[in-house]
PQR file with spaces between the fields and no chain letter, atoms N, CA, C, O and H, PARSE charges and radii, in Angstrom:
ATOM       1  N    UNK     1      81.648   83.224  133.903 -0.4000 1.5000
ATOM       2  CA   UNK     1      81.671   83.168  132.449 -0.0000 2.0000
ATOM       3  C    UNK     1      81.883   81.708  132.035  0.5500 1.7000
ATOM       4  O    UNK     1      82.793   81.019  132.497 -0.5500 1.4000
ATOM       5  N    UNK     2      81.142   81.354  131.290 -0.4000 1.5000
ATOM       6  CA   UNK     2      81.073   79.858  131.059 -0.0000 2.0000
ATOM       7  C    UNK     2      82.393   79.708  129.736  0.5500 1.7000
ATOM       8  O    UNK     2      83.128   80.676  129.539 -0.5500 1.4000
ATOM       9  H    UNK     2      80.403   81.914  130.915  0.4000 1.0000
ATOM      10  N    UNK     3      82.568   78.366  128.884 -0.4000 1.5000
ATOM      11  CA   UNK     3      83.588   78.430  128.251 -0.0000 2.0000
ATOM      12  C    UNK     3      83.282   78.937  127.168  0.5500 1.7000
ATOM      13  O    UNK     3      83.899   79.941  126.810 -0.5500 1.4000
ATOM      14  H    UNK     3      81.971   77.579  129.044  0.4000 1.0000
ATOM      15  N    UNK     4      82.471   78.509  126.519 -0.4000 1.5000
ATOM      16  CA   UNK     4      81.831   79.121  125.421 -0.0000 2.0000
ATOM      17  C    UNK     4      81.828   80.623  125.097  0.5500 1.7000
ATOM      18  O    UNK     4      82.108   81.219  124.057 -0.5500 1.4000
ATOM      19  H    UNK     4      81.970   77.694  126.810  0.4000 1.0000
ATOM      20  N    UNK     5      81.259   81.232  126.804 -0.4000 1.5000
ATOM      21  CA   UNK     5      81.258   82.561  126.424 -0.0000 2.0000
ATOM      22  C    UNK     5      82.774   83.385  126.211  0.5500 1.7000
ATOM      23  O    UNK     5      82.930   84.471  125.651 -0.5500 1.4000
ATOM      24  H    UNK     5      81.031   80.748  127.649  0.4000 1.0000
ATOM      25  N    UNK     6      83.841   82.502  126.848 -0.4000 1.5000
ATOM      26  CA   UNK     6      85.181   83.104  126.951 -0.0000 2.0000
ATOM      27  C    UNK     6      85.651   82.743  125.210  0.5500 1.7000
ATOM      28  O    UNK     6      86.324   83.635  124.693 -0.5500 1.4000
ATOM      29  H    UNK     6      83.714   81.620  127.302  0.4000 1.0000
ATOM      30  N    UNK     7      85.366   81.636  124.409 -0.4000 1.5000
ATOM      31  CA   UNK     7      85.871   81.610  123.627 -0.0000 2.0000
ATOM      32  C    UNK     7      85.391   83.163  122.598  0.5500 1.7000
ATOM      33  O    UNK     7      85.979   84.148  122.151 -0.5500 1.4000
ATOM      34  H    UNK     7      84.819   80.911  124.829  0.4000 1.0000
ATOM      35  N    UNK     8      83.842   82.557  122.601 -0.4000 1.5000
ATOM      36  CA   UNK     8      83.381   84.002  121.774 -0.0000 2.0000
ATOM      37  C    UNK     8      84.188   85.438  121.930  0.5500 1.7000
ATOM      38  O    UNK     8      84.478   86.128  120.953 -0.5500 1.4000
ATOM      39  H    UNK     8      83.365   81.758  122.964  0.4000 1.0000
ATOM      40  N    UNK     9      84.469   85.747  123.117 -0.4000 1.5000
ATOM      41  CA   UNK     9      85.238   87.408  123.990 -0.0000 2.0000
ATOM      42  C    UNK     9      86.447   86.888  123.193  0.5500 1.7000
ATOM      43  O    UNK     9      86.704   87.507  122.160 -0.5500 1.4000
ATOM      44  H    UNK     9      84.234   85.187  123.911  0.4000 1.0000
ATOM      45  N    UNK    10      87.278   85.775  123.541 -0.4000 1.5000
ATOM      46  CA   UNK    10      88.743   85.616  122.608 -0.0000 2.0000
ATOM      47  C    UNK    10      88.509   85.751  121.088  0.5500 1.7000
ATOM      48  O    UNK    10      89.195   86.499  120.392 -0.5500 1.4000
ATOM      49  H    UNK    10      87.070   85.273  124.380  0.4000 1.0000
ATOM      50  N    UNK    11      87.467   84.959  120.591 -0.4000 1.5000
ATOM      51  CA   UNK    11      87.068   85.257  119.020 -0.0000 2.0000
ATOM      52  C    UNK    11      87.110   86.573  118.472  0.5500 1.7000
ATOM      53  O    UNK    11      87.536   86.860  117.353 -0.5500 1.4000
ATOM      54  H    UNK    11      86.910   84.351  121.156  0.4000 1.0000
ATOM      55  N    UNK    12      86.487   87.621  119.608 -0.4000 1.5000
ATOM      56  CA   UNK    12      85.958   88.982  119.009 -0.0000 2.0000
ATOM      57  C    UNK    12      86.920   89.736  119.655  0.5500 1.7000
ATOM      58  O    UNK    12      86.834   90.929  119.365 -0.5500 1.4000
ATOM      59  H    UNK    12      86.141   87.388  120.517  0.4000 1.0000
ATOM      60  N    UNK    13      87.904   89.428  120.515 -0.4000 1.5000
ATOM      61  CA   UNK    13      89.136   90.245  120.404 -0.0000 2.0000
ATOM      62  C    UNK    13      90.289   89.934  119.237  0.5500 1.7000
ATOM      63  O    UNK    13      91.329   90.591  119.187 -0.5500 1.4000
ATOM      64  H    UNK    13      87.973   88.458  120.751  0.4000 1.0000
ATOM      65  N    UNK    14      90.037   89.047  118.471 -0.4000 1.5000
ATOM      66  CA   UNK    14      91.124   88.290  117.738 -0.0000 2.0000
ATOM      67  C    UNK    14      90.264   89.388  116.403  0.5500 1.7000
ATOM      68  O    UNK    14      91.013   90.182  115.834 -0.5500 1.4000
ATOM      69  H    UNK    14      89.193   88.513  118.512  0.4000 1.0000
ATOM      70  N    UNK    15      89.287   89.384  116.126 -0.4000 1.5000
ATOM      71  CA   UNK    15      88.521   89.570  115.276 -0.0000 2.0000
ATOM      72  C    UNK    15      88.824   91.463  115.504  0.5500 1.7000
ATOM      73  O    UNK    15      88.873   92.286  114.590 -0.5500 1.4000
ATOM      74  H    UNK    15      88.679   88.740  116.588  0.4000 1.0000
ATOM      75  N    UNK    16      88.925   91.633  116.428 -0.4000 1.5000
ATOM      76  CA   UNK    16      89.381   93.531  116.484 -0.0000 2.0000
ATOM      77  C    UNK    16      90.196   93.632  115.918  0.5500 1.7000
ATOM      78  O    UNK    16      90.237   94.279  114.871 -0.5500 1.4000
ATOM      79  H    UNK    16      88.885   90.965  117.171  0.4000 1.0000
ATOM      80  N    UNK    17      91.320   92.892  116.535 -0.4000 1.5000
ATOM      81  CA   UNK    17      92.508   93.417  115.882 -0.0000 2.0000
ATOM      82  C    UNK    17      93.109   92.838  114.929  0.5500 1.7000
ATOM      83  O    UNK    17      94.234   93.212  114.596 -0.5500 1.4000
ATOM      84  H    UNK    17      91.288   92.367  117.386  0.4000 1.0000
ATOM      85  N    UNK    18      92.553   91.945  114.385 -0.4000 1.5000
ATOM      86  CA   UNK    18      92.801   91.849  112.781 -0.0000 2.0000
ATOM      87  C    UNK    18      92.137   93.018  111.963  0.5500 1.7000
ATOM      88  O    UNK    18      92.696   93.327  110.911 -0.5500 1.4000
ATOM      89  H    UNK    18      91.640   91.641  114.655  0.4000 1.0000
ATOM      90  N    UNK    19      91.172   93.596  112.281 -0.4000 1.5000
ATOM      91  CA   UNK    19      90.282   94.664  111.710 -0.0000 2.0000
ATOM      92  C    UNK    19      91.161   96.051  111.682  0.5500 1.7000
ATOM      93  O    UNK    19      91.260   96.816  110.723 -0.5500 1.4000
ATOM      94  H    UNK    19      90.718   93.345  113.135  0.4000 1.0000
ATOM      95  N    UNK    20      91.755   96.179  112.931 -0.4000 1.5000
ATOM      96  CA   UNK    20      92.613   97.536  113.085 -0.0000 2.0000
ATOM      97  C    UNK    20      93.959   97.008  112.278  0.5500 1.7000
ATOM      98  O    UNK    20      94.145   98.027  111.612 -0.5500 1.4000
ATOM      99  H    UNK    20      91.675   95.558  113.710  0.4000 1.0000
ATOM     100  N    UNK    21      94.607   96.465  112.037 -0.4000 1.5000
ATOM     101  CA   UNK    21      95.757   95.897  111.117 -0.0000 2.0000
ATOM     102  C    UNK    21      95.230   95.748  110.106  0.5500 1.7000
ATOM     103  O    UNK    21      96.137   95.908  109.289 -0.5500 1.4000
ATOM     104  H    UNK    21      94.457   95.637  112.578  0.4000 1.0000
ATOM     105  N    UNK    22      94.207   95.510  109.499 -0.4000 1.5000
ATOM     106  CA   UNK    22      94.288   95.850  108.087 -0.0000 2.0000
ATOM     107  C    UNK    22      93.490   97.308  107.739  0.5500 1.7000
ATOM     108  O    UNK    22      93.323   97.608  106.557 -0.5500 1.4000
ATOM     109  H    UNK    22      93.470   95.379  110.163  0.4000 1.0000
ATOM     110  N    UNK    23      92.994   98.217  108.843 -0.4000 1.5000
ATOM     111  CA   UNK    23      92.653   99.741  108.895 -0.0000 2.0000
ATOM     112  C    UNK    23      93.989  100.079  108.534  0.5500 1.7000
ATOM     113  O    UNK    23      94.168  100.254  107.329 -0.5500 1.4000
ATOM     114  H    UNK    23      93.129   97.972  109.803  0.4000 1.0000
ATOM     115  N    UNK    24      95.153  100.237  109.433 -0.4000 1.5000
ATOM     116  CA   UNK    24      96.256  100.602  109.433 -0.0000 2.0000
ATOM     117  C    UNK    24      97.221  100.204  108.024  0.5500 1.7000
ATOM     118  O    UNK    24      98.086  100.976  107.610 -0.5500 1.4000
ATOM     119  H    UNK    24      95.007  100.095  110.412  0.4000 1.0000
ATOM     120  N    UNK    25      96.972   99.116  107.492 -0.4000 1.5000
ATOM     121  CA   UNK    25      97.442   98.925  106.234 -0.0000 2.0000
ATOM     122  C    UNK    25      96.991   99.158  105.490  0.5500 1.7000
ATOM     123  O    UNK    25      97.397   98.751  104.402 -0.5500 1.4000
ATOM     124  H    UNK    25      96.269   98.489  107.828  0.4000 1.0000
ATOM     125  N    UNK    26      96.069   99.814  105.567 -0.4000 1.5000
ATOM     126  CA   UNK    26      95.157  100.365  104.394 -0.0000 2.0000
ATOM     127  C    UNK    26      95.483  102.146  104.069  0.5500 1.7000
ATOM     128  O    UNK    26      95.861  102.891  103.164 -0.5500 1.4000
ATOM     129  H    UNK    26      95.740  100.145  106.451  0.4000 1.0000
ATOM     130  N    UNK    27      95.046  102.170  105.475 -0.4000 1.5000
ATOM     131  CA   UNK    27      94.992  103.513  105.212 -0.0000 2.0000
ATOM     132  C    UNK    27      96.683  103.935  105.315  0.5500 1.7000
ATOM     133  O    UNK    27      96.813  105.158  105.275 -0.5500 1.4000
ATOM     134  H    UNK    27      94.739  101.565  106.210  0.4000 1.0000
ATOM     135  N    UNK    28      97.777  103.315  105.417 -0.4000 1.5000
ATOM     136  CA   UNK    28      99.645  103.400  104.813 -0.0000 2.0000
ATOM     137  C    UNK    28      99.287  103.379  103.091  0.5500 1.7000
ATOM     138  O    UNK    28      99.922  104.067  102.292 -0.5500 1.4000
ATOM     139  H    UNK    28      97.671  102.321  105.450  0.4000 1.0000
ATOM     140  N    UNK    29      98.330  102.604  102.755 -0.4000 1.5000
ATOM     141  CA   UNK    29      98.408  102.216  101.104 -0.0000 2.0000
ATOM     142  C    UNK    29      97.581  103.655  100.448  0.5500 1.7000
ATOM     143  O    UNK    29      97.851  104.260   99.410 -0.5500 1.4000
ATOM     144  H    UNK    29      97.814  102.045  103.404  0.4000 1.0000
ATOM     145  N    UNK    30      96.719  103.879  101.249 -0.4000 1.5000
ATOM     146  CA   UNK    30      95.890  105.176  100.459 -0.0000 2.0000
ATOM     147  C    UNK    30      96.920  106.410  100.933  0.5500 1.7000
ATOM     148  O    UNK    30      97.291  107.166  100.035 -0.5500 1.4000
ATOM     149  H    UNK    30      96.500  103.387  102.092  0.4000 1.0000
ATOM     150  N    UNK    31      97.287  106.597  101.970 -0.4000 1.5000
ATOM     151  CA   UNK    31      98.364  107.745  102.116 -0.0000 2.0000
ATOM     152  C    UNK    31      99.555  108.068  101.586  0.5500 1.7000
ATOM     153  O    UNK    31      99.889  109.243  101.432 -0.5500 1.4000
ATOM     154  H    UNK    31      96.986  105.982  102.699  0.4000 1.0000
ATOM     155  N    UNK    32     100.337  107.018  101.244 -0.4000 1.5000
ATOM     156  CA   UNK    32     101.747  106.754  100.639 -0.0000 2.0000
ATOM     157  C    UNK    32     101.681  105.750   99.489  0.5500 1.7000
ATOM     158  O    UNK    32     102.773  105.716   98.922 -0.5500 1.4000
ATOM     159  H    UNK    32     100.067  106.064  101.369  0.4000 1.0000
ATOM     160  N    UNK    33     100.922  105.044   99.025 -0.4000 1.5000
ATOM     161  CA   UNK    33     100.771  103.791   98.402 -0.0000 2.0000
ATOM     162  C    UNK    33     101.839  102.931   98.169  0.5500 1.7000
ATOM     163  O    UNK    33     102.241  102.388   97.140 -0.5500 1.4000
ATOM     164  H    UNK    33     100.034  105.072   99.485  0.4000 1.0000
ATOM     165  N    UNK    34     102.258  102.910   99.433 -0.4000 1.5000
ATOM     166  CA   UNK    34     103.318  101.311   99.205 -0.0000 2.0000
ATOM     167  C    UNK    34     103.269  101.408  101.265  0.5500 1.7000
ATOM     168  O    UNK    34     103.064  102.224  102.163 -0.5500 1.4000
ATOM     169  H    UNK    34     101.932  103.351  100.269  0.4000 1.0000
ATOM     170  N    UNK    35     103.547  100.248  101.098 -0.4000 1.5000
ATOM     171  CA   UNK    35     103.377   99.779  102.610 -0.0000 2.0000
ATOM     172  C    UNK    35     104.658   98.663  102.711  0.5500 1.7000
ATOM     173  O    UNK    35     104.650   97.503  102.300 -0.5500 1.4000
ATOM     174  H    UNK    35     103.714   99.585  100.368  0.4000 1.0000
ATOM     175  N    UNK    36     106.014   99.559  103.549 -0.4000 1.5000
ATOM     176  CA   UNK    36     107.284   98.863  103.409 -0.0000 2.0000
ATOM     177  C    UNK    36     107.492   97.288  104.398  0.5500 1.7000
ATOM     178  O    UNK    36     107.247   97.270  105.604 -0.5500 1.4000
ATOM     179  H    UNK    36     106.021  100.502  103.883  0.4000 1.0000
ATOM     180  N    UNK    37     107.788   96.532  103.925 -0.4000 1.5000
ATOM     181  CA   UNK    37     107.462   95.352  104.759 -0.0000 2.0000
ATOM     182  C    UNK    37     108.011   95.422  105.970  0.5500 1.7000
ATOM     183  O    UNK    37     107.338   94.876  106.844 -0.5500 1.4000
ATOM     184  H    UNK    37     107.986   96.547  102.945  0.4000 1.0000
ATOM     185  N    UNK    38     109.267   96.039  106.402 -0.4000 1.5000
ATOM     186  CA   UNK    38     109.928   96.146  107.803 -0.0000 2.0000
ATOM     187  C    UNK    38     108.136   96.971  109.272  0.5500 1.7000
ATOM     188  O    UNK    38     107.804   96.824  110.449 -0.5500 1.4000
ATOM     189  H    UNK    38     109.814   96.483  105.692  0.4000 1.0000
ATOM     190  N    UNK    39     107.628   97.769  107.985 -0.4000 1.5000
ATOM     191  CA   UNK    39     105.854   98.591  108.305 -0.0000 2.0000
ATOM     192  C    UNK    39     104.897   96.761  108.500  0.5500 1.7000
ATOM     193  O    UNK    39     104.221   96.179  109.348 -0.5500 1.4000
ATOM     194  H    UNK    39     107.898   97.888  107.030  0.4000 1.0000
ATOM     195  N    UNK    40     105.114   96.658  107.938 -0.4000 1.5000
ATOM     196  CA   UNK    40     103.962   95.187  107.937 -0.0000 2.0000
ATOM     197  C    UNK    40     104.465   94.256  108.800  0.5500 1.7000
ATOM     198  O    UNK    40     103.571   93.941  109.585 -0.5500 1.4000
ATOM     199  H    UNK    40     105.664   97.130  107.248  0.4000 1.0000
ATOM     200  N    UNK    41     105.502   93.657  109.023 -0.4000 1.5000
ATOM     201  CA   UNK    41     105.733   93.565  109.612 -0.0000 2.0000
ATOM     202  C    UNK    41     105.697   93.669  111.620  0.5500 1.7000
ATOM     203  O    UNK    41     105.156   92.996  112.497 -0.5500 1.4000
ATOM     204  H    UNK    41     106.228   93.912  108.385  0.4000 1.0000
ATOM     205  N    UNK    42     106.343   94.553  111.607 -0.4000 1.5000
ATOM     206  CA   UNK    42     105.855   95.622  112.943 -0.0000 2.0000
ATOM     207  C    UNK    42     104.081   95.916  113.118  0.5500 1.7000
ATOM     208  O    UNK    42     103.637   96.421  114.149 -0.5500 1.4000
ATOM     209  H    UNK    42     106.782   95.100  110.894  0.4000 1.0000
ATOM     210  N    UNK    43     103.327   95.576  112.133 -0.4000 1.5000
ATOM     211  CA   UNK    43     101.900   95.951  112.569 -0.0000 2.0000
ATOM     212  C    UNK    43     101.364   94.473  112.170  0.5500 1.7000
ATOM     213  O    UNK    43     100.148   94.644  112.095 -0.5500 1.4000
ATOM     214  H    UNK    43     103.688   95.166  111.296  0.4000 1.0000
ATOM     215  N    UNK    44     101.604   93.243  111.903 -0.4000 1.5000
ATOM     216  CA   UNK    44     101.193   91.716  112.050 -0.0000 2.0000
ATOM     217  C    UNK    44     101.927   91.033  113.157  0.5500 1.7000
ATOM     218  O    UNK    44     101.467   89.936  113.471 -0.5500 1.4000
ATOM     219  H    UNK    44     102.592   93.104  111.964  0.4000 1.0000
ATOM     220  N    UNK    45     103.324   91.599  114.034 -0.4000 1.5000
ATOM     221  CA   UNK    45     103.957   91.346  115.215 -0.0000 2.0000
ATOM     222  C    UNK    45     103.131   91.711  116.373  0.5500 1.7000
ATOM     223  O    UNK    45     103.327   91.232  117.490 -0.5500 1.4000
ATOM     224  H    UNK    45     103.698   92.490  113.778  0.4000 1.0000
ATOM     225  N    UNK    46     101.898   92.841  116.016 -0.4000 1.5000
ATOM     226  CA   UNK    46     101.503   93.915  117.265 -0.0000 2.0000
ATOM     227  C    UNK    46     100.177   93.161  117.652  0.5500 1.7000
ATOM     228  O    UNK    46      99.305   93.237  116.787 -0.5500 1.4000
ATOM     229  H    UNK    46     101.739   93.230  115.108  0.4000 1.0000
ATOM     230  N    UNK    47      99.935   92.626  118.503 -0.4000 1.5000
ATOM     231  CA   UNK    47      98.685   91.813  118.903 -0.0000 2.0000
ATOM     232  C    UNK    47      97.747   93.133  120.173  0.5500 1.7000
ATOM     233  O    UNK    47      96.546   93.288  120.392 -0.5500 1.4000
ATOM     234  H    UNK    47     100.643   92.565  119.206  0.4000 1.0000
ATOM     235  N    UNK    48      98.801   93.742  120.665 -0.4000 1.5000
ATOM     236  CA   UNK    48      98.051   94.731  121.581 -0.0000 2.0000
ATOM     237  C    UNK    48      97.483   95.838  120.899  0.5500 1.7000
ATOM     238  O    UNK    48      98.144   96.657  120.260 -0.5500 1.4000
ATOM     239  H    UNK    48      99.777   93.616  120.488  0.4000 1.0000
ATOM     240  N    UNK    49      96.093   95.856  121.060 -0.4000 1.5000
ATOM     241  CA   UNK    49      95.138   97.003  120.525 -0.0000 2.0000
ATOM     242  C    UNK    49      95.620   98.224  120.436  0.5500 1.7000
ATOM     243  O    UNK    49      95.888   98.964  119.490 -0.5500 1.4000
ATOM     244  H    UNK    49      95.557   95.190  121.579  0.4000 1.0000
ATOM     245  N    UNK    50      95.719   98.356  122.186 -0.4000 1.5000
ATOM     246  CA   UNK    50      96.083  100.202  122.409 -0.0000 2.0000
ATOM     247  C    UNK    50      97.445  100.591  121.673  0.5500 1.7000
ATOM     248  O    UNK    50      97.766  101.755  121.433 -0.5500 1.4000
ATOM     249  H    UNK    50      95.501   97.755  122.955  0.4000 1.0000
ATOM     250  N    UNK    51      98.213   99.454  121.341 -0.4000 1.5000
ATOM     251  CA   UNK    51      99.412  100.197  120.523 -0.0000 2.0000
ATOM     252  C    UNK    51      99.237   99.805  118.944  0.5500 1.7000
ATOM     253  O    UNK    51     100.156  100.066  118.167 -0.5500 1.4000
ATOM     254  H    UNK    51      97.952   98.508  121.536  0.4000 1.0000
ATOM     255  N    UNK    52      97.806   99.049  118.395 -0.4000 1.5000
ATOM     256  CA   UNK    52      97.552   99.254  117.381 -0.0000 2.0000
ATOM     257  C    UNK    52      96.954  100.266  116.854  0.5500 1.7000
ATOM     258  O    UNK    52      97.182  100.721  115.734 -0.5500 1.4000
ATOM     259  H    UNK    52      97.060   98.837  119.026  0.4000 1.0000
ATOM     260  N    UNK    53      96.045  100.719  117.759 -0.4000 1.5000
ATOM     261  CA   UNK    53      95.419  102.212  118.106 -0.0000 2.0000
ATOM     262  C    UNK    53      96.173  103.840  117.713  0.5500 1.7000
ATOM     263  O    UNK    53      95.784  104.766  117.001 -0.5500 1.4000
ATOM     264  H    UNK    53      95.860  100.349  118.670  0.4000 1.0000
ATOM     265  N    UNK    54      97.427  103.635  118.568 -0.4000 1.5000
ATOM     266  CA   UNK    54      98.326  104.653  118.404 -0.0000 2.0000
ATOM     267  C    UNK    54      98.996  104.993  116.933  0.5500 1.7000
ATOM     268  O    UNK    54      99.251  106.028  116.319 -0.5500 1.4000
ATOM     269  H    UNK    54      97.743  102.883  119.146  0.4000 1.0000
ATOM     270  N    UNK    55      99.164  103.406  116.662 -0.4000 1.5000
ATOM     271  CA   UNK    55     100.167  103.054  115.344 -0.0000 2.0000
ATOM     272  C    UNK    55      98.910  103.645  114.365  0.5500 1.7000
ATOM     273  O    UNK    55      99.541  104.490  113.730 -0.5500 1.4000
ATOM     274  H    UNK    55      98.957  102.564  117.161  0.4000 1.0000
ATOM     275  N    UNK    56      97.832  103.701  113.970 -0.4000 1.5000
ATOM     276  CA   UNK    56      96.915  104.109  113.344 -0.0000 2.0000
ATOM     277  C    UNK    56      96.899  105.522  113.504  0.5500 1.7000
ATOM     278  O    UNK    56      97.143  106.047  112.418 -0.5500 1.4000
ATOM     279  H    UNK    56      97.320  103.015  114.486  0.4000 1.0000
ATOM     280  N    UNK    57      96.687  106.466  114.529 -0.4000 1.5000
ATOM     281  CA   UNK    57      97.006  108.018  114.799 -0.0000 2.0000
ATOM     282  C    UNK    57      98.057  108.278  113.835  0.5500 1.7000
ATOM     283  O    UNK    57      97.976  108.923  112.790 -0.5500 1.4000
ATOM     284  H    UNK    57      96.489  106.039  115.411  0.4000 1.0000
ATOM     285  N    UNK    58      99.344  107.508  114.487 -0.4000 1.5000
ATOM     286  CA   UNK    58     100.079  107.952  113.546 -0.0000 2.0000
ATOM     287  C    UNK    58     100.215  107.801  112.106  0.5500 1.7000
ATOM     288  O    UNK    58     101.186  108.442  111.705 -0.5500 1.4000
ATOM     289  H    UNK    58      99.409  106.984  115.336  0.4000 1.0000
ATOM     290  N    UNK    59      99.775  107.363  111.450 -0.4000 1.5000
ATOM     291  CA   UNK    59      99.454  107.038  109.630 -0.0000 2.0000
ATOM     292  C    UNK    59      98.754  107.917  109.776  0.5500 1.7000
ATOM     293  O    UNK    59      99.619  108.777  109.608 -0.5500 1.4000
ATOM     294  H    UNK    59      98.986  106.842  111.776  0.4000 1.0000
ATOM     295  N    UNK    60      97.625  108.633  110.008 -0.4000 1.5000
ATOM     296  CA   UNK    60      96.420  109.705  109.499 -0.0000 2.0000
ATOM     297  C    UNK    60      97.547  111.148  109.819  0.5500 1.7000
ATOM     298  O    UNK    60      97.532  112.185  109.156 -0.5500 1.4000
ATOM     299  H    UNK    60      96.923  107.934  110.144  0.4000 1.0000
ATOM     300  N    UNK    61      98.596  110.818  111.158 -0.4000 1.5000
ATOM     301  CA   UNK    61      98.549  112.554  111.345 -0.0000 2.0000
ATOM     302  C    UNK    61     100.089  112.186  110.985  0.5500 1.7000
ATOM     303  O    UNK    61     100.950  112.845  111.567 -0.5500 1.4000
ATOM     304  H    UNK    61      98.608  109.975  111.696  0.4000 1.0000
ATOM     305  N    UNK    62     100.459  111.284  110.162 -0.4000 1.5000
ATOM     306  CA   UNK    62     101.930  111.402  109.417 -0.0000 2.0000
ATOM     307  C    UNK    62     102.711  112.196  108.381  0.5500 1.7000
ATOM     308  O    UNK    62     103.313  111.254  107.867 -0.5500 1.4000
ATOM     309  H    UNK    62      99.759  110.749  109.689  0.4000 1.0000
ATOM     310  N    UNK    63     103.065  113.123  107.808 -0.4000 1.5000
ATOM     311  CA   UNK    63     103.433  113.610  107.017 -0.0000 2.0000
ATOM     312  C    UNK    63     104.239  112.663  106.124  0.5500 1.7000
ATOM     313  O    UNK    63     103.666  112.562  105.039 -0.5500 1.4000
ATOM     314  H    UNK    63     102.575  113.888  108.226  0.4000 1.0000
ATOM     315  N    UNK    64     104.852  112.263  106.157 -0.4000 1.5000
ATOM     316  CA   UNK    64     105.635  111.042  105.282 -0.0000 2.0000
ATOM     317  C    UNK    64     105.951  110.020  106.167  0.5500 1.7000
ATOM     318  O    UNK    64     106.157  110.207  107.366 -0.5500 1.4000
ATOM     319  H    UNK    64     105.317  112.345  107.038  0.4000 1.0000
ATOM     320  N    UNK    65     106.004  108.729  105.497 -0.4000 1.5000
ATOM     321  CA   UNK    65     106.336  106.810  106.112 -0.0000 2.0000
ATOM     322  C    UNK    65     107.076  106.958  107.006  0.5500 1.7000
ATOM     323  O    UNK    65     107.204  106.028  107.801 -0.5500 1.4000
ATOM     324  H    UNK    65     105.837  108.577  104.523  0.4000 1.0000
ATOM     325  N    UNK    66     107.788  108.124  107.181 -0.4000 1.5000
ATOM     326  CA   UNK    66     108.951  107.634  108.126 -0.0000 2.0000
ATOM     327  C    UNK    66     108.617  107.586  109.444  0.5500 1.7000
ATOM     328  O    UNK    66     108.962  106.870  110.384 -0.5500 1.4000
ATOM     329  H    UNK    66     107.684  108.880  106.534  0.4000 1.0000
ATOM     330  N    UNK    67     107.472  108.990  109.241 -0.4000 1.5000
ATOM     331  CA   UNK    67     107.259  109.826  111.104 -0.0000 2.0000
ATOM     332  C    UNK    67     106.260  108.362  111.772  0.5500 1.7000
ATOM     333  O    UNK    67     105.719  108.399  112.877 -0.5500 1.4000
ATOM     334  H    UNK    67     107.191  109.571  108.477  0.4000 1.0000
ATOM     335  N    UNK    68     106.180  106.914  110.633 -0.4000 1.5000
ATOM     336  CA   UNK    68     104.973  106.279  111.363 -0.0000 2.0000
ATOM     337  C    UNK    68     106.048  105.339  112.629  0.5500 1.7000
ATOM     338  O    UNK    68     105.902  105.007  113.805 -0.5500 1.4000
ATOM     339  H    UNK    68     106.620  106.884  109.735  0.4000 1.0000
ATOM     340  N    UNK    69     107.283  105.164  111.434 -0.4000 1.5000
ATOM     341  CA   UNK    69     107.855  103.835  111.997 -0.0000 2.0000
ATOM     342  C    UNK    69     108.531  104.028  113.419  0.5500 1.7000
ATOM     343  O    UNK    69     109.033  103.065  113.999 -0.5500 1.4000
ATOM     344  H    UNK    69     107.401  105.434  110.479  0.4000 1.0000
């Protein structure tokens, strides 16, 4: 893999998961409409996908803010 091509793969992993962090803050704002900062927080700290992934499950199959945190 040349350098170029590694930067692009770092670009478009940086570029995922900014995409899933603001899915996840979005869809806290359409479900509950307020998104508590200790919540924002904890999901702009989270750089790993698969537990941005999870953190998203949980907002859709949450019953109230609390069951996310």
């Amino acid at each position: 893999m040349t350098l170029t091509e590694k930067w692009m793969m770092e670009g478009l992993q940086k570029g995922l998961i900014k995409a899933k962090k603001d899915d996840i803050k979005s869809a806290v704002l359409i479900k509950f409409v307020l998104l508590p900062k200790e919540l924002e927080e904890k999901i702009e700290n989270t750089d790993d996908i698969k537990v941005l992934e999870e953190t998203f499950k949980k907002v859709i199959l949450a019953s109230k803010i609390e069951d996310i945190q």
